[in-house]
N, C-alpha and C positions, 0 to 999 in steps of 0.2 A: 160605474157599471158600464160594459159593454154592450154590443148589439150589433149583428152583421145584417146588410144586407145584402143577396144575389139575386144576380138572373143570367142568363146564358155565355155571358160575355165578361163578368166582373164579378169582384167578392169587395163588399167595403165594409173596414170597422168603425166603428164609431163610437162615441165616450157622451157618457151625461157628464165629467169629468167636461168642463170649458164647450159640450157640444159642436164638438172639434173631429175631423177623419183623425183614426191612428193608424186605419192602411186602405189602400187602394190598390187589389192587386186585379190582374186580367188572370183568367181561367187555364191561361199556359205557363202562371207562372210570375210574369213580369209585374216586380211590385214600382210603382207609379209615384205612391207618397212616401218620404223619407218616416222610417218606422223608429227610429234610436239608434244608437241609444243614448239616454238621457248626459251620456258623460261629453256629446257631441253635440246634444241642443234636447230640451223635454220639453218642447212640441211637436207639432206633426203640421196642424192645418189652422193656427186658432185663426177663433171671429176676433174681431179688433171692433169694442167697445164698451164705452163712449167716447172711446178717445182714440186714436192713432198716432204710432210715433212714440218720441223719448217727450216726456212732460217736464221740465226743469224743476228740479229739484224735489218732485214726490209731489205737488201740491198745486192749488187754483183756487180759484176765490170767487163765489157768485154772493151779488146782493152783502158785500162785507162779510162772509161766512167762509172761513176754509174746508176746504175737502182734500181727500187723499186719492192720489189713485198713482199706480204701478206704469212704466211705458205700456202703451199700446192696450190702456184699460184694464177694465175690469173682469170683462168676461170671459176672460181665457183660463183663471186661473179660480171658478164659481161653479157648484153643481149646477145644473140644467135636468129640468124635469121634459120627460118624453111623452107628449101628448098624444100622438100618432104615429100607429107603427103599420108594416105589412111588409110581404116579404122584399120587396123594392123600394121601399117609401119610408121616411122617419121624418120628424119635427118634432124639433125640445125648444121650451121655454124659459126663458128669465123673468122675473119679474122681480122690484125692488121690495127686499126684507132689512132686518136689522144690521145685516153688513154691509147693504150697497148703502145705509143712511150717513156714511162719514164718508162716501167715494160718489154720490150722484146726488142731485134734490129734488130730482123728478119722481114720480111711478110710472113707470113703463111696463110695455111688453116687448122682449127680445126674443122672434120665434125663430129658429135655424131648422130648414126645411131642406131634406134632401130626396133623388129619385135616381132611382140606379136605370137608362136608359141604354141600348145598344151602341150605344156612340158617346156613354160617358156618362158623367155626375151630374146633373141638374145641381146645382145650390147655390139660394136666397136666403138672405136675411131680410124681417122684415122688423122692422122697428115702433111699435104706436105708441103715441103720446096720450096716458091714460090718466093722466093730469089735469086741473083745471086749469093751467097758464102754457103758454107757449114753451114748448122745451128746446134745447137745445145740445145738440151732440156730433159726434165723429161716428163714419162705421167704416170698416174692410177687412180685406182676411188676407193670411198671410200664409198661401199654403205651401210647403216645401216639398219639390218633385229629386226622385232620386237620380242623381248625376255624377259618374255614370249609374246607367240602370245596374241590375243584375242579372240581368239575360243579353247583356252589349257582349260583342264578341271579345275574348281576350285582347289589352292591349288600348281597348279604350279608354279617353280619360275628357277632362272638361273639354280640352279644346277641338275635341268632336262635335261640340254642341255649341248654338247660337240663340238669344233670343230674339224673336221676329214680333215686326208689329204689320199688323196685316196689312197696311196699306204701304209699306215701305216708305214712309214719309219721313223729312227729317225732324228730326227729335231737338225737343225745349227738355233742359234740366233746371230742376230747382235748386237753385245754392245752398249747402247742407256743410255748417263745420264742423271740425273733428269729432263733438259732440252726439255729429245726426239730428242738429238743430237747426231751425232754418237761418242762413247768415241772413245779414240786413247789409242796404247799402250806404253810403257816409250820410246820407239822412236817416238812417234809423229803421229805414223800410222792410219789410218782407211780406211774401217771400220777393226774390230777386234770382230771376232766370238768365241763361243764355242759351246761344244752340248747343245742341252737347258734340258735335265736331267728329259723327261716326265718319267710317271711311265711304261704308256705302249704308245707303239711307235705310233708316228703319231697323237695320240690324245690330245686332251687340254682341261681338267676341265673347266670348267665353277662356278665361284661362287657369291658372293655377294662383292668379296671385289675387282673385277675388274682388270684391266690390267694396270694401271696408265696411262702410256702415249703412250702405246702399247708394243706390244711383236712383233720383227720382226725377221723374217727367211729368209734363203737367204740356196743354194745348194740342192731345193728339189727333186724332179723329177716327183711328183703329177703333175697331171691336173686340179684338181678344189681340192676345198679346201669347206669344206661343216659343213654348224650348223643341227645338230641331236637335235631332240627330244627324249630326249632316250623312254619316255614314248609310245609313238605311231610307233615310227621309224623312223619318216615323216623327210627328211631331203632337205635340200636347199643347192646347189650347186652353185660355182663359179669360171667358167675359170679360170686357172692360168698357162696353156699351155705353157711353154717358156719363163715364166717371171724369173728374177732375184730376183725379193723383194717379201716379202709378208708379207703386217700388219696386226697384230689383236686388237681391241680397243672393249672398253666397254663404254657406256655412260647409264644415266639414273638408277644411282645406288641408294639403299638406298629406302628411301620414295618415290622415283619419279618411280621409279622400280616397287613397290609394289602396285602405282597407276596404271600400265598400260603403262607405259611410257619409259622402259627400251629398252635397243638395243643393238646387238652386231655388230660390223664392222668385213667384210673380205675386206682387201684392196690389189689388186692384182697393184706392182709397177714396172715401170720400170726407177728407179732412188733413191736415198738416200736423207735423210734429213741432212743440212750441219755438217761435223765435227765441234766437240767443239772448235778445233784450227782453224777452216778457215782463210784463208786472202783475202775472199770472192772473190778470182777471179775465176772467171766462167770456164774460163782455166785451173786450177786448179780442179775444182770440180768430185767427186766419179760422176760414175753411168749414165754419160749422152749419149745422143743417139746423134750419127752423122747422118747428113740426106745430104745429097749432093742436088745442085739446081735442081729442078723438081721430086723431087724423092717422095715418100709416105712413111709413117711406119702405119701397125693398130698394134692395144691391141685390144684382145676379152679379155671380164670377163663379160662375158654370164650367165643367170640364172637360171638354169634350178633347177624345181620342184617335186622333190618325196614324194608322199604321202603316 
């Protein structure tokens, strides 16, 4: 099920469907989040948990017990119930039932809260551990902005566009193999970073041959992380406040690109996708957030709009 909401400035859809945007368009027009179609990528914005990332092999192991779960979790692809609605405002829930019992071991609540603001998207996840034991998990979102837009003037194409990190600082990448797993180094390590070697600091070309399976950064100290237009200025911003990870992904390259169908991903993480060596115990695993019983964790990767 759907649910818009507006105010003077924006119109957003949104899905109890993963509790995911399926559009984000401005009042003139310009649609913001990549809408489909499904034959180019069928998502839009998911939340990314309890997991982030490719997971090897479909599978993880807590306390000797295996569990299942899909890259980048579980709740992208789960009904979400809407607890709070109005014409600006929405928040849907997760909570673990009979399907998250072979994909988590915790009970939790996963609330996705959103606010349609004059300058853009408010949206948090927030996470509680409604458990008697310490839980443990991944969260981030992976939302795809359309590139080029469909109101850029004819002519435009990727390499219009840049990603900026606000502070223009030079950038640390995390070593990621063909997989999109983290490499390890001749001891076995991960993750395992270096500088990632831009021309000029804190920025990232944009071109037509895309980012394979992402480019990820980790020891920023930016706040949002933001796609330029270089031609108008007009740039789109995204919380990364505090966060540890941060992916960048291209999809809808090529012909599908040139149709109108392109996108780029800012994905603000707080978690890694498994090392190449894992021995999938969850115990074991980079990047997780400890939550003690009754306690909450949010992620902002808010979206605010400059025109």
């Amino acid at each position: 099920m759907t649910i818009t909401l507006k105010n003077s400035s924006y119109e957003v859809v949104l899905n109890t469907h993963g509790g995911e945007i399926n559009s984000f368009r401005g009042t003139d027009g310009t649609r913001y989040v990549f809408e489909g179609p499904e034959s180019v990528w069928k998502f839009h914005a998911p939340v990314l948990f309890p997991h982030v990332g490719r997971i090897r092999d479909g599978f993880y192991t807590w306390q000797g017990k295996e569990y299942h779960l899909v890259n980048n979790g579980m709740s992208r692809d789960m009904e979400h119930k809407i607890i709070e609605q109005s014409e600006t405002t929405a928040t849907f829930e997760l909570t673990e039932n009979a399907e998250t019992a072979d994909k988590f071991p915790w009970k939790f609540s996963l609330k996705t809260h959103y606010e349609l603001t004059d300058k853009g998207l408010l949206f948090t996840t927030t996470v509680t551990n409604t458990d008697s034991t310490p839980m443990y998990f991944s969260i981030g979102s992976h939302t795809a902005f359309c590139c080029p837009r469909n109101t850029d003037p004819a002519g435009t194409t990727n390499a219009d566009y840049q990603y900026e990190f606000e502070k223009r600082e030079p950038l640390t990448t995390v070593l990621l193999n063909d997989a999109a797993q983290l490499a390890v180094d001749e001891d076995g390590t991960a993750p395992c970073t270096k500088a990632y070697g831009e021309k000029e600091a804190g920025i990232i070309p944009i071109g037509a041959d895309g980012f394979g399976n992402g480019h990820f950064f980790t020891h920023f100290e930016s706040g949002w992380v933001g796609l330029r237009n270089k031609k108008d200025g007009s740039l789109i911003k995204v919380n990364c406040a505090g966060y540890p990870y941060l992916m960048v992904w291209q999809g809808g390259n090529g012909a599908e690109g040139a149709a109108g169908n392109g996108f780029n991903c800012i994905e603000p993480w707080y978690g890694t996708a498994d090392a190449e060596n894992t021995d999938h115990s969850w115990e074991n695993k980079s990047g997780l957030i400890e939550l003690q019983p009754g306690k909450s964790f949010t992620a902002d990767q808010s979206i605010c709009i400059e025109k």
